[in-house]
N, C-alpha and C positions, 0 to 999 in steps of 0.2 A: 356352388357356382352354376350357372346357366350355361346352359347350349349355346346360345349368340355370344356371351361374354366370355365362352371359352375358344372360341371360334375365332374372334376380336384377340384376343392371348395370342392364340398360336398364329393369325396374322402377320399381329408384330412382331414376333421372333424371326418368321420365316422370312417374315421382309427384310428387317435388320441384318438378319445371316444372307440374303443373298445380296444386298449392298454392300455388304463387306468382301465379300468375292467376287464383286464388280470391280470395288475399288481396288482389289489386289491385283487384279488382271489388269488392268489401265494403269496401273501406276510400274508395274510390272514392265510392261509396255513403253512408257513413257521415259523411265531410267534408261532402258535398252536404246530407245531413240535418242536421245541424249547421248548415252553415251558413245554411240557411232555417229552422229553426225554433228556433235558437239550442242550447245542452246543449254537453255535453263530444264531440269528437270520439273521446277513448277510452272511454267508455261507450258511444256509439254502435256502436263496432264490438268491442266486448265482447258485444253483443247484436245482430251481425249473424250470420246464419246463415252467409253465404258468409265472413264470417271466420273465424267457428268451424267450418266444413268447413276451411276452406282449413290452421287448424291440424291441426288432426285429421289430413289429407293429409299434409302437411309431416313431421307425427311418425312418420306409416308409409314414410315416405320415410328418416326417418334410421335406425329400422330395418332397413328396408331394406338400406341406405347399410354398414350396419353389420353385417351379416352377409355384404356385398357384400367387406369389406375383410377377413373373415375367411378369404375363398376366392383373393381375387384380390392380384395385387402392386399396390398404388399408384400406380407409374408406369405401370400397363394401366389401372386403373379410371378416377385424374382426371380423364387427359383426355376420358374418356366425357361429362364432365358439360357442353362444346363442345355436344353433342347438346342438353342442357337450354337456351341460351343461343340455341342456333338456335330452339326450339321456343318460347322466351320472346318471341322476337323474333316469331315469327309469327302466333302467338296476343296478342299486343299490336296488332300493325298489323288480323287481321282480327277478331279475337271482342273486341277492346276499343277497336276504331276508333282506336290512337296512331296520328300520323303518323310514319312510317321516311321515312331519306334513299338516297341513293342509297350515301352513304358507311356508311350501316349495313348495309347489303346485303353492300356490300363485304366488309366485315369479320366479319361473318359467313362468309361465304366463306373469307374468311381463317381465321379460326378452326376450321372444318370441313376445311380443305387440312391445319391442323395434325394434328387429329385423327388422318385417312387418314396421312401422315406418320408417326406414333408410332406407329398400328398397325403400315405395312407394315415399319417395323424391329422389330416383335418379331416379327414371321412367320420372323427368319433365324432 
């Protein structure tokens, strides 16, 4: 794999993973406004900005995404998306305050040992 095409990979993961922590924060948001002032939870977050970044993100992520699978084999790019899953996780526990267990830790780990795994057999 190439520098630019690995570059373009990690890209769309990071962008993927941060639209998706847009969209949890605006939607987040959006219930809460709903639920105190009464309205539609989908109007609320049709008029939320961090929803509507969070799309907007998400769309340059599948571009991304999609240019990524024009360079790259399938079974290299997927499992990059491990990275997105670790990055969700983390940005959940510290920029959105969820509580993690210890068994999500874990498993995350786990999924990242995957990762390093699939790489180091395509290095032969």
């Amino acid at each position: 794999m190439t520098i630019p095409s690995l570059m373009l990979l990690l890209f769309a993961v990071l962008s993927s993973a941060g639209g998706q922590i847009m969209l949890k924060h605006g939607m987040k948001g959006a219930a809460a406004a709903a639920g105190h002032s009464g309205g539609s939870v989908a109007l609320r977050a049709a008029t939320s900005p961090w929803v509507v970044l969070g799309l907007v993100v998400f769309a340059v992520s599948a571009l991304a995404w999609m240019a990524t699978l024009a360079k790259v084999p399938l079974s290299i790019a997927y499992p990059f998306n491990a990275l997105g899953y670790l990055l969700i996780v983390l940005a959940g526990a510290t920029v959105l305050h969820e509580r993690t267990s210890m068994w999500t830790w874990g498993g995350s780990l786990l999924v990242v040992i995957g990762l390093v795994t699939v790489m180091a057999g395509q290095q032969r």
